[in-house]
C-alpha positions as CSV (number, residue, x, y, z in Angstrom):
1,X,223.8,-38.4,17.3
2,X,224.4,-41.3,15.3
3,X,224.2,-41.5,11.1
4,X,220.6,-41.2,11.4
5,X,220.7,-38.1,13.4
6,X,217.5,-35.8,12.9
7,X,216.9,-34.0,9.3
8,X,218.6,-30.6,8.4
9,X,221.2,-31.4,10.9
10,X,223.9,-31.2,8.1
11,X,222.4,-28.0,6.9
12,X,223.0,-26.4,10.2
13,X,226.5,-27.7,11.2
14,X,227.8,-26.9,7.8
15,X,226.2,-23.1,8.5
16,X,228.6,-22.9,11.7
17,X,231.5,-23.6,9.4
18,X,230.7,-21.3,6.4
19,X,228.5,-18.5,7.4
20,X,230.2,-14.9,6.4
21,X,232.1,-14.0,9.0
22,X,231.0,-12.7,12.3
23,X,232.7,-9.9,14.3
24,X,233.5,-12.0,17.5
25,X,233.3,-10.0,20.6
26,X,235.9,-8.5,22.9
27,X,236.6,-10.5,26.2
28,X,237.4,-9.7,30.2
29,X,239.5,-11.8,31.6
30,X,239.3,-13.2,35.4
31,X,242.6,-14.8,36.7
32,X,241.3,-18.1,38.7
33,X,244.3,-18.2,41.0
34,X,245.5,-21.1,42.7
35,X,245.7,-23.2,45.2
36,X,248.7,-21.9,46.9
37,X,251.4,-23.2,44.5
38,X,252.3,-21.3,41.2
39,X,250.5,-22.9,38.9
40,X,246.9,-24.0,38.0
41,X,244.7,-24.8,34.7
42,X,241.1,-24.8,34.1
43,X,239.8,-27.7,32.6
44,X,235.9,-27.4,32.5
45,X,233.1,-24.3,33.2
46,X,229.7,-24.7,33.7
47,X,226.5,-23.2,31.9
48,X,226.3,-21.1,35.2
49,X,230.0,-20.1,35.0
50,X,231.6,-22.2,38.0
51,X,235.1,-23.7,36.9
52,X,236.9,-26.8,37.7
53,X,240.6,-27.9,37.4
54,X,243.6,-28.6,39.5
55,X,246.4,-26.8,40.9
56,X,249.7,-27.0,42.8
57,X,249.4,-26.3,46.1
58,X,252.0,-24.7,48.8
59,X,252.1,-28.3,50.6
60,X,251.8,-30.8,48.2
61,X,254.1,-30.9,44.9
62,X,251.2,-32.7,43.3
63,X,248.4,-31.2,41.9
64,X,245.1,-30.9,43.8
65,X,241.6,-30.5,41.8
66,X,239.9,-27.1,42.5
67,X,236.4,-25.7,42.2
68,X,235.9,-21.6,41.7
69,X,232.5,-20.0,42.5
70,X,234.2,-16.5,42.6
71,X,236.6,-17.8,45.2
72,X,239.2,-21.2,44.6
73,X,238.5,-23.9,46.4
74,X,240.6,-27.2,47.1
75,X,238.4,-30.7,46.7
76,X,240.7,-33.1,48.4
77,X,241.0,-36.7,47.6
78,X,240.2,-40.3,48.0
79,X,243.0,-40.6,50.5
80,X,246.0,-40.1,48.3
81,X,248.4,-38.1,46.8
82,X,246.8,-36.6,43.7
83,X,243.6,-35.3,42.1
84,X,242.7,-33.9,38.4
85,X,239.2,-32.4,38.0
86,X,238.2,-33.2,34.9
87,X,234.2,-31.9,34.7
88,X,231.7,-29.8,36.3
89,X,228.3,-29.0,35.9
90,X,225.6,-26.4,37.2
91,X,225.1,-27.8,40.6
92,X,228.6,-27.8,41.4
93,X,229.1,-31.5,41.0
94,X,232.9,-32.3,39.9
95,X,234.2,-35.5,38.2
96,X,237.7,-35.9,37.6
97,X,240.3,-39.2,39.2
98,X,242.3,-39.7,42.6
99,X,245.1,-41.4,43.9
100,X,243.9,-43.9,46.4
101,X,246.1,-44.1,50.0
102,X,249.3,-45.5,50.0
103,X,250.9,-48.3,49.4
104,X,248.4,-48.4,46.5
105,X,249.1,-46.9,43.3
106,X,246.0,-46.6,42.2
107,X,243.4,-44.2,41.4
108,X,240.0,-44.1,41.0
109,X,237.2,-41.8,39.4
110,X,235.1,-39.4,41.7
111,X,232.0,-37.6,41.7
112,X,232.9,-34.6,44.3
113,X,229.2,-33.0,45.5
114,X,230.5,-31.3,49.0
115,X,232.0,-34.8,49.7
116,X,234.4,-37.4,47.4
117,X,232.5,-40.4,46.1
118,X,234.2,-43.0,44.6
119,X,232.6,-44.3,41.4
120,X,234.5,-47.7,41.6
121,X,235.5,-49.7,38.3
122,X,234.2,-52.1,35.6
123,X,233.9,-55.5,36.7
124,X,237.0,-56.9,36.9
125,X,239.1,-53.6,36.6
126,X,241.3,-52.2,39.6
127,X,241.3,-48.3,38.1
128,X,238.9,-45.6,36.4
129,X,238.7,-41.6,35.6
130,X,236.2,-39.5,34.8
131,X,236.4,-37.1,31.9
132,X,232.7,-35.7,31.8
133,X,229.7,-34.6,33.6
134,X,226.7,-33.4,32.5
135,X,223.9,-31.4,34.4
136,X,221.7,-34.5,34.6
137,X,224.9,-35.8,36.8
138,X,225.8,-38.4,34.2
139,X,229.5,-39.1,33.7
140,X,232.1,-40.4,31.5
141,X,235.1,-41.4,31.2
142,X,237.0,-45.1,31.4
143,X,238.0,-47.7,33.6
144,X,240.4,-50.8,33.2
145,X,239.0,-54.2,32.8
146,X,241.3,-56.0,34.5
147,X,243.3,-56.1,37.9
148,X,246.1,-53.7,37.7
149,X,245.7,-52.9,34.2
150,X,244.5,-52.2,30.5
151,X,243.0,-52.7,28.8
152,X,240.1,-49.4,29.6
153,X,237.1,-49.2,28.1
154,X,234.9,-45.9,27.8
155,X,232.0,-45.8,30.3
156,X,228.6,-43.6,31.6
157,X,227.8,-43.5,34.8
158,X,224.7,-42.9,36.2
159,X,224.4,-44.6,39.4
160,X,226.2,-47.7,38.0
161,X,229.4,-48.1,35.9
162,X,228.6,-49.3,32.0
163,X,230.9,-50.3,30.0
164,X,230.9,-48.8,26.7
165,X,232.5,-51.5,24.7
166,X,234.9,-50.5,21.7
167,X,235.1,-49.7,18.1
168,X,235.5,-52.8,15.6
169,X,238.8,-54.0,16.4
170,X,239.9,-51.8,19.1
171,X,241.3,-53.1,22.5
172,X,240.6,-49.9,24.2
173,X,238.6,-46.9,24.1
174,X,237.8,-43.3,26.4
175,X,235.2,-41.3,27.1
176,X,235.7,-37.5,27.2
177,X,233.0,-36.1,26.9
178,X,228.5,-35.8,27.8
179,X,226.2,-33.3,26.0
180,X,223.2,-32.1,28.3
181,X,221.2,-34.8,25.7
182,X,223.2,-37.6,26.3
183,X,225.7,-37.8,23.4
184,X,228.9,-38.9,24.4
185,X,232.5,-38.4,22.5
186,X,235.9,-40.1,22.9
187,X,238.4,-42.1,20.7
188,X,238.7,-45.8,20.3
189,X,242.0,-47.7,19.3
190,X,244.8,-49.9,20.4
191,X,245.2,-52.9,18.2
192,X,244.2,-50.4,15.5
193,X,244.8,-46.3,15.2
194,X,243.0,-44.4,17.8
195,X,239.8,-43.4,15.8
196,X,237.2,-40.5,17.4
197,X,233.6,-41.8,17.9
198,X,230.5,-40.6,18.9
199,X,228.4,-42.4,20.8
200,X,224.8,-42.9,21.1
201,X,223.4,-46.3,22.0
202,X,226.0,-47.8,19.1
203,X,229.5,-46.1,18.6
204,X,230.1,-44.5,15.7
205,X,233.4,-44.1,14.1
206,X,234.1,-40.5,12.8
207,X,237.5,-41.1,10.7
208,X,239.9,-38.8,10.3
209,X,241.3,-35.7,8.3
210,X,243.3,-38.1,6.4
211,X,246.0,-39.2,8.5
212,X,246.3,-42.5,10.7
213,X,244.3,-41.5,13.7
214,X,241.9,-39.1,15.5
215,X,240.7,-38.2,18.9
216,X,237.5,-36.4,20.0
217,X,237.2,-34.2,22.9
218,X,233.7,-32.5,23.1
219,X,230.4,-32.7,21.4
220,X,227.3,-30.6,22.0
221,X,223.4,-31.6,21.9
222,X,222.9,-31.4,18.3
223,X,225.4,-34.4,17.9
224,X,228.9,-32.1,16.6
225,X,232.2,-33.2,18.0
226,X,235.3,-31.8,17.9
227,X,238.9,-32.7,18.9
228,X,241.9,-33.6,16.4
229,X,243.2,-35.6,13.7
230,X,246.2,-36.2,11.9
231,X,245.7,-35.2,8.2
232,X,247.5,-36.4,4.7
233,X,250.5,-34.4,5.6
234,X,251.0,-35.7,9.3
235,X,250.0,-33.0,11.1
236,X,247.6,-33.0,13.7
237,X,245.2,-30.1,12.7
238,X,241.4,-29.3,15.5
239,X,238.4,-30.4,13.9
240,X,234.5,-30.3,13.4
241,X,232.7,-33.0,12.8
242,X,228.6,-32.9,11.8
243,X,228.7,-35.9,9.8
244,X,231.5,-35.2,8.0
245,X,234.9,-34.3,9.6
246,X,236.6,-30.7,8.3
247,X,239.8,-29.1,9.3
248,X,239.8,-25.9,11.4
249,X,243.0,-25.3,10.4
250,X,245.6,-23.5,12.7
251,X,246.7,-19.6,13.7
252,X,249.5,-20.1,11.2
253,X,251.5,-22.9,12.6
254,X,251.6,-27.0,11.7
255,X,249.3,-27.6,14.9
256,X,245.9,-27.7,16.6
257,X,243.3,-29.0,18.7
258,X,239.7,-28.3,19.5
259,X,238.8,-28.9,23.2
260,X,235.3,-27.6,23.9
261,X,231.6,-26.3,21.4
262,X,228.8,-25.2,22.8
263,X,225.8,-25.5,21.2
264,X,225.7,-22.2,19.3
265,X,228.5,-24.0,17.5
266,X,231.4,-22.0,19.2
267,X,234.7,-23.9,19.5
268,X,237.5,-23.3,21.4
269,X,241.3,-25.5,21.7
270,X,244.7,-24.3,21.2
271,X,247.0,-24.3,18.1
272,X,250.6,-23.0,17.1
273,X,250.9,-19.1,15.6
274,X,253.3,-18.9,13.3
275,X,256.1,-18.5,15.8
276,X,255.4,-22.5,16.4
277,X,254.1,-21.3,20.1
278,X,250.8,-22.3,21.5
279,X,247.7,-20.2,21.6
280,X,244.4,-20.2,22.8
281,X,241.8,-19.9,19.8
282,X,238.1,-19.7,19.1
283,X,236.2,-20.3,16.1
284,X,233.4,-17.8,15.9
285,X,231.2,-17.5,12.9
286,X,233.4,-19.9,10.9
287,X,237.2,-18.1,11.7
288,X,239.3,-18.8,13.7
289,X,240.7,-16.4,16.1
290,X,243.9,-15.9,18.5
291,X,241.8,-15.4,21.6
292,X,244.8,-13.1,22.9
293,X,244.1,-10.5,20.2
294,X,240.2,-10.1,21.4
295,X,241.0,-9.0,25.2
296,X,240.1,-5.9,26.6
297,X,242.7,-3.9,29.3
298,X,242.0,-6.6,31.7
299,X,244.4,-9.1,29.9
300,X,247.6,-6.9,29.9
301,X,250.6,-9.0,30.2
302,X,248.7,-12.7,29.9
303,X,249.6,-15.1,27.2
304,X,246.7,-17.3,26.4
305,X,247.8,-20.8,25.5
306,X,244.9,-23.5,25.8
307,X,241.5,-22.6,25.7
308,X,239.6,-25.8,27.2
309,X,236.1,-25.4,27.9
310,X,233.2,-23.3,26.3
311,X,229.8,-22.7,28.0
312,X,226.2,-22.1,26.7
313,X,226.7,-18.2,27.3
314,X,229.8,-18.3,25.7
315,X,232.1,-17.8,28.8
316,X,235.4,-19.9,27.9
317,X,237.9,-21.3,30.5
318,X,241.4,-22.1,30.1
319,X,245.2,-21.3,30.9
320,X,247.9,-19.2,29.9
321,X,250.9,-17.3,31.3
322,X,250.1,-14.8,33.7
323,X,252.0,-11.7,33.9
324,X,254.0,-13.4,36.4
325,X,255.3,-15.9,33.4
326,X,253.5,-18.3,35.3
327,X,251.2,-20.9,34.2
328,X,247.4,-20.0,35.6
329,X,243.8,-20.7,34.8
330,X,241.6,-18.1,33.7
331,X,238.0,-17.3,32.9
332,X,236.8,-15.3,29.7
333,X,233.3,-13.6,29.3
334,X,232.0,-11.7,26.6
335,X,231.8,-8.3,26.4
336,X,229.7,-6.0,27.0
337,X,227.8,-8.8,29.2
338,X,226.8,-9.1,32.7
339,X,230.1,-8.4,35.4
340,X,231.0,-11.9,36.4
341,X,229.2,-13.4,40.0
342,X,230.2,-12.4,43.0
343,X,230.8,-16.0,45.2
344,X,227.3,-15.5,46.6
345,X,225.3,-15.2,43.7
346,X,226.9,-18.6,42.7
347,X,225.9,-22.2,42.9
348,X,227.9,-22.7,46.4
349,X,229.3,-26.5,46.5
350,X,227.6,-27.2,49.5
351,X,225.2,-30.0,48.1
352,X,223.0,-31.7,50.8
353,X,220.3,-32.5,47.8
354,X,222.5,-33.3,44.5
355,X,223.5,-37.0,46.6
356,X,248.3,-30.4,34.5
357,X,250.6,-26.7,24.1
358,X,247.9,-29.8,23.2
359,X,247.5,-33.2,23.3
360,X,250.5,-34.2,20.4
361,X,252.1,-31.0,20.3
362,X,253.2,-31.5,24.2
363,X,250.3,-34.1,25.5
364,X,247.7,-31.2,26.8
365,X,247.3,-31.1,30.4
366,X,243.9,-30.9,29.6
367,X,241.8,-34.5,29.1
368,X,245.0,-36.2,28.0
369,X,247.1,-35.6,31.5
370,X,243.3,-36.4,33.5
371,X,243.5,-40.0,30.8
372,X,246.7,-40.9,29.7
373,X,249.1,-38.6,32.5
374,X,247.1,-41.0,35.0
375,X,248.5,-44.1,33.1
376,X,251.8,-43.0,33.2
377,X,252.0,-42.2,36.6
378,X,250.8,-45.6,38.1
């Protein structure tokens, strides 16, 4: 939503901020797996609970994006070495980027539905990502402007590439993320400080906690938007923004950042303990809380680190250190609630009718690697 968003929306943002304080629920934890290497990390979950991501394989020492339905499943590529899966919605549709065949450097965005499609570029560009899908099979994300390089510009997709233009003064911009209304949030910048915007017909500049600059990473259907900012002090601290922009605050150490709300107003990210060592957190009736100390037996010996993606049911994906020590995606469901899907009571990805800490603390693996990681690596 934009500043004219509909009346007694402030009202009911601020109550997801300063409500008393709920008792947030005990969770059962499902280790994703991989895809034959030893490492993977969740990146998006559905309403319907399937989860996308990417993970080292036994072949291939780059990553490969996954799907899981119950069981992990590989999507492949465009041709070349490479593939993050950014988004995924209820049918099983999967946006993310891929490395085009060699010699070419270059990657592309996808829309995976049982088969890759390429999405192409904005006119004139030569490379684009995609960030965000929704389950009317809209997506964001950006796309270069020019041959073989920047600047991107944030775009939706929705059988056509649009560009999405900039904020006032900025060179470049990125889409992240689509509510299932349309709303789209990302972070503008360039010439001028990386500013989080929200976008909805016009983009709208959110500010910041203070500091020089702000990014935003998820935003649900009643127009709130979360991500992070740096404040006064210069630290980069997860916020909620619903119309104004407030500071989550952190577990106890200098840093956060808020990856995923639903639209009950439940946030999830990751932010430093007091140790200085990342941890997956939720925000549940206006605390925030180490997600590691609300497991039940099933999370013995895992350390949650990033907690990426938040669904309508309240189902969270994410990684952490398994009791391996190594780095794997999981799934989190509320307890007591319904045992999580066996594969067959699942959306299967077989669509004949649908057509790798956080962002500043270490760049997240999460939207940053899928974005700027795919910069770096041309």
């Amino acid at each position: 939503m934009n500043a004219t968003r509909v009346a007694g929306f402030a009202l009911i943002a601020f109550c997801a901020i300063a409500q008393p304080a709920l008792a947030a629920p005990t969770y059962h934890l499902t280790a994703i797996g991989t895809l034959g290497g030893s490492s993977s990390e969740a990146t998006s979950i559905s309403d319907n609970g399937l989860v996308a991501g990417y993970s080292t394989t036994a072949a291939n020492t780059y990553p490969d994006g996954f799907y899981w339905n119950g069981t992990i499943h590989d999507i492949g590529s465009l041709g070349g070495d490479g593939t993050g899966a950014a988004g995924i919605n209820s049918s099983g549709q999967v946006v993310g980027y891929s490395y085009l065949p060699n010699p070419s450097p270059f990657f592309d965005a996808f829309l995976y539905n049982g088969t890759m499609n390429n999405l192409g570029d904005l006119p004139g560009g030569s490379e684009s990502y995609a960030l965000g899908i929704n389950n009317s099979g809209v997506v964001v994300g950006a796309s270069y402007t020019t041959n073989g390089g920047g600047p991107y510009h944030a775009f939706v997709y929705n059988g056509a590439m649009h560009d999405l233009g900039t904020l006032p003064g900025a060179s470049y911009s990125n889409a992240y993320a689509i509510s299932a209304n349309g709303l789209i949030a990302g972070d503008s910048g360039g010439n001028v400080p990386d500013h989080a915007f929200l976008y909805n017909g016009t983009m709208q500049d959110l500010g910041t906690l203070g500091g020089s600059s702000s990014d935003a990473y998820s935003v649900n259907s009643s127009g709130m938007v979360v991500g992070d900012s740096y404040n006064a002090a210069g630290f980069d601290h997860a916020f909620l923004w619903n119309g104004t922009m407030n500071d989550l605050g952190t577990l106890g150490g200098v840093l956060s950042q808020a990856f995923g709300i639903n639209d009950s107003g439940q946030i999830v990210g990751s932010s430093y303990d007091a140790n200085q060592d990342p941890r997956a957190f939720l925000v549940y009736g206006g605390t925030m809380y180490d997600l590691n100390q609300l497991l039940d037996a099933s999370g013995a010996g895992w350390t949650l680190e990033s907690a990426t993606a938040i669904n309508v049911n309240g189902w969270i994906a994410g990684y952490g250190l398994d009791p391996n020590g190594d780095t794997e995606a999981f799934l989190l469901v509320p307890q007591p609630a319904t045992p999580v899907p066996e594969p067959a009571t699942l959306v299967l990805v077989t669509l004949g009718t649908a057509s790798m800490s956080i962002a500043r603390i270490a760049r997240t693996r999460h939207a940053r690697l899928l974005a700027e990681g795919a910069q770096r690596q041309r």
